[in-house]
C-alpha positions in Angstrom: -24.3 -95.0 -28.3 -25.8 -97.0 -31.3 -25.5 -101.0 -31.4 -26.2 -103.0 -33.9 -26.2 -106.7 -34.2 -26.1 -108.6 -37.4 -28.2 -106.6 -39.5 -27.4 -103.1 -42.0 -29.6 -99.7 -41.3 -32.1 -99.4 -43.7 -32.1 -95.6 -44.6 -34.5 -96.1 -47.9 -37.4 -94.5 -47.1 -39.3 -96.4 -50.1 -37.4 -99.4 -51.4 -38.2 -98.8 -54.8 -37.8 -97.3 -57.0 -34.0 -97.3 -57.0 -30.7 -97.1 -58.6 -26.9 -97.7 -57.4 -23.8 -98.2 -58.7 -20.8 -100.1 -57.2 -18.2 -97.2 -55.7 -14.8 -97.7 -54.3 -14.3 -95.1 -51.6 -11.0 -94.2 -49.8 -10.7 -92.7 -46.2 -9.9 -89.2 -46.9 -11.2 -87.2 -44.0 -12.6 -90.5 -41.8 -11.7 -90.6 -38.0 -11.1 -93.8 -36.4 -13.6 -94.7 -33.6 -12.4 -96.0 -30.1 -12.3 -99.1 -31.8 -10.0 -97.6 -34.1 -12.3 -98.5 -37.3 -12.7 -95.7 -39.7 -16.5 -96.4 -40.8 -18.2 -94.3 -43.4 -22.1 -94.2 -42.3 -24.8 -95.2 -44.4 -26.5 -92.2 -45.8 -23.0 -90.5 -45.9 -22.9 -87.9 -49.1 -20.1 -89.2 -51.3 -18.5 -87.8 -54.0 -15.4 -86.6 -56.2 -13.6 -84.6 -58.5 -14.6 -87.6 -61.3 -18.4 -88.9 -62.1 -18.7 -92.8 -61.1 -21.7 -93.0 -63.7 -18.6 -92.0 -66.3 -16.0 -93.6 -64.6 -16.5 -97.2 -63.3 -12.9 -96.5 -61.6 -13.0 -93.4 -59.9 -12.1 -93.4 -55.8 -14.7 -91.2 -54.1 -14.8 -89.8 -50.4 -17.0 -87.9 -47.9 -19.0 -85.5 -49.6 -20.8 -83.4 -47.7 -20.7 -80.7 -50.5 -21.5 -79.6 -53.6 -19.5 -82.3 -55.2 -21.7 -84.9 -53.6 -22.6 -87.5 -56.5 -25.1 -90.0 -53.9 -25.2 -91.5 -50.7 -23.9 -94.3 -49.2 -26.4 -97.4 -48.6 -24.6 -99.1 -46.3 -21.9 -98.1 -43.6 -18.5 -98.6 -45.4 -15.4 -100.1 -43.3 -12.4 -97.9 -45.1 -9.8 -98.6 -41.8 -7.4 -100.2 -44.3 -7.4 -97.5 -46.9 -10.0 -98.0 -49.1 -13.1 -100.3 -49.2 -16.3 -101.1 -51.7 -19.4 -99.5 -51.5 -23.3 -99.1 -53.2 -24.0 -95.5 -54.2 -27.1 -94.9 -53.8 -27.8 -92.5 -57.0 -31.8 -92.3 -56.9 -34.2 -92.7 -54.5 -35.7 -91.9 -51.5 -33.8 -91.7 -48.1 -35.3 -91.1 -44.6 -33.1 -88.4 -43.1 -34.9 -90.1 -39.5 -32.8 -93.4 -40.1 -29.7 -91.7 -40.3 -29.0 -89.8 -37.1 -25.6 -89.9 -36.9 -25.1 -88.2 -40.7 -26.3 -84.8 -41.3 -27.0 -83.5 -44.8 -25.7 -80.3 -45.9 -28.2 -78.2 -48.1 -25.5 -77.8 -50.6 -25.0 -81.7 -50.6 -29.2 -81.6 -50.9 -29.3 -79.4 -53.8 -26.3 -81.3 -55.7 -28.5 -84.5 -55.2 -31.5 -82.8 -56.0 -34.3 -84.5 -58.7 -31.4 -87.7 -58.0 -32.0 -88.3 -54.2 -35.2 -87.1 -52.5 -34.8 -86.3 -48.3 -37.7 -87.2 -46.4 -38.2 -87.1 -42.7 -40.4 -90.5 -42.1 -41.3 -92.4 -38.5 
């Protein structure tokens, strides 16, 4: 079990450079915890059937897919329906700060020259 007090996983694994857009995501395909909280992790591949570099109001969801459009940068609380997120849409994430989230290779290769997956101590 994983606790964290008062501060957000970092999965970057350089800071910069970076780019992110503000996402809306809904909680198709989220289980509620024990807690019951349905929390989307940070470095989650998100996506959808519209582009949210096109459409500044398109919903995504989990992604794990060839319809991945980024990742999550922060862990996104959808247990009321939907909630706000920051997509990450280029950069560098450390698959070693994200154990709980597992990348697909198809997610990979739809995020591919966008996100780069390194595996950093």
């Amino acid at each position: 079990m994983k606790t964290t007090y008062g501060a957000t996983n970092q999965i970057l694994a350089f800071v910069q450079p970076t780019a992110s857009l503000s996402v809306e995501l809904n909680d198709t395909g989220v289980t509620a915890d024990d807690h019951g909280q349905k929390i989307i992790p940070a470095g989650t591949p998100v996506g959808g059937s519209t582009q949210a570099t096109d459409d500044e109001n398109s919903v995504l969801s989990v992604a794990n897919d060839a319809t991945a459009q980024g990742v999550l940068l922060h862990d996104v609380n959808v247990t009321s329906g939907s909630g706000n997120g920051s997509l990450l849409i280029f950069g560098f994430v450390n698959l070693n700060r994200i154990p709980d989230v597992t990348v697909s290779d198809a997610a990979k290769t739809a995020l591919a020259s966008k996100v780069t997956f390194l595996k950093r101590n």
